[in-house]
C-alpha positions in Angstrom: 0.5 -14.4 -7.9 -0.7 -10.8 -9.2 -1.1 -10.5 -5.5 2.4 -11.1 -4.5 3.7 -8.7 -7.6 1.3 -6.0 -6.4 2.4 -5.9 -2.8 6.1 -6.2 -4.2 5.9 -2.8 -5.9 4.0 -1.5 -3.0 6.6 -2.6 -0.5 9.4 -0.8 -3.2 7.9 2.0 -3.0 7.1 2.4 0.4 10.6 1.2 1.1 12.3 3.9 -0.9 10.3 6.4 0.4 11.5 5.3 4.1 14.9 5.5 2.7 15.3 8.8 1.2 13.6 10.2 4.4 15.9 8.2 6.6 13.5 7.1 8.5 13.6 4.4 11.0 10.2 3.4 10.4 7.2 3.6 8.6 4.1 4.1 10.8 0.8 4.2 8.3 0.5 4.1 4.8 -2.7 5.1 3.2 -4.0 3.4 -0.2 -6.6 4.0 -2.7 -8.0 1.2 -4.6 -10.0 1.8 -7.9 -12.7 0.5 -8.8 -11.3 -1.7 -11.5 -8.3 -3.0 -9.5 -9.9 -6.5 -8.8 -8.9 -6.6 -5.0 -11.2 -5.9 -2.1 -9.9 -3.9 0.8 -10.1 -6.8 3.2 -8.3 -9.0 0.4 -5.7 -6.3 0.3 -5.5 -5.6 3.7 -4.6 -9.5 4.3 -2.2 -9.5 1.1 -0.5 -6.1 2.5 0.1 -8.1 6.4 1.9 -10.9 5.0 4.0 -8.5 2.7 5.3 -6.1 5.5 6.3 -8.3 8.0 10.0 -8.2 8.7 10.5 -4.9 7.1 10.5 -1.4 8.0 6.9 -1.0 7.7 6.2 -4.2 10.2 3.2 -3.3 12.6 2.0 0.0 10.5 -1.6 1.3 9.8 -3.3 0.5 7.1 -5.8 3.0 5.4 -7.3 1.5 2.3 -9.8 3.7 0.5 -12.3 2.1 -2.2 -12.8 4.1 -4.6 -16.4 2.9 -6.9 -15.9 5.3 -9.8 -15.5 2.9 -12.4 -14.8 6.0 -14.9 -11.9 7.7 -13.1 -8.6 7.8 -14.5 -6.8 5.7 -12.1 -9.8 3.0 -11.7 -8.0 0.1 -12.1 -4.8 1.1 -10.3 -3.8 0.9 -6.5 -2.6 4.0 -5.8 -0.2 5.1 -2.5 -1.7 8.1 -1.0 0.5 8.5 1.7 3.3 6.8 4.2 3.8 8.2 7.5 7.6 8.0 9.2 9.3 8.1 12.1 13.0 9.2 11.4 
């Protein structure tokens, strides 16, 4: 279940993004995960499939850094880096 509520906000986000841009579609997005955030990237990257299917970011990239520094700032958050468009 935290899985489903963290590609929810993802997807939001990524969505809104799309939206103010008027873009068509969303090509790549690029994530950081921090050390603390409990997911792996291969777990993420399954979790993130599922969750864009359907929508305007169905078929994009995915470019998930791991970030291992356990005392950074944002170590237990995942963090969007980046969405590309097409408009």
């Amino acid at each position: 279940m935290h899985e489903f509520s963290l590609m929810a906000d993802l997807l939001r986000k990524i969505e809104q993004l799309a939206k103010d841009a008027d873009a068509d579609k969303v090509t790549a997005v690029k994530v950081r995960l921090g050390a603390l955030s409990h997911i792996t990237p291969d777990h993420f990257r399954e979790h993130f499939e599922e969750a864009i299917a359907g929508t305007v970011a169905a078929g994009a990239a995915l470019d998930v850094e791991q970030c291992d520094d356990e005392h950074d700032p944002n170590a237990q958050d995942i963090l969007l880096e980046s969405v590309d468009i097409v408009a």
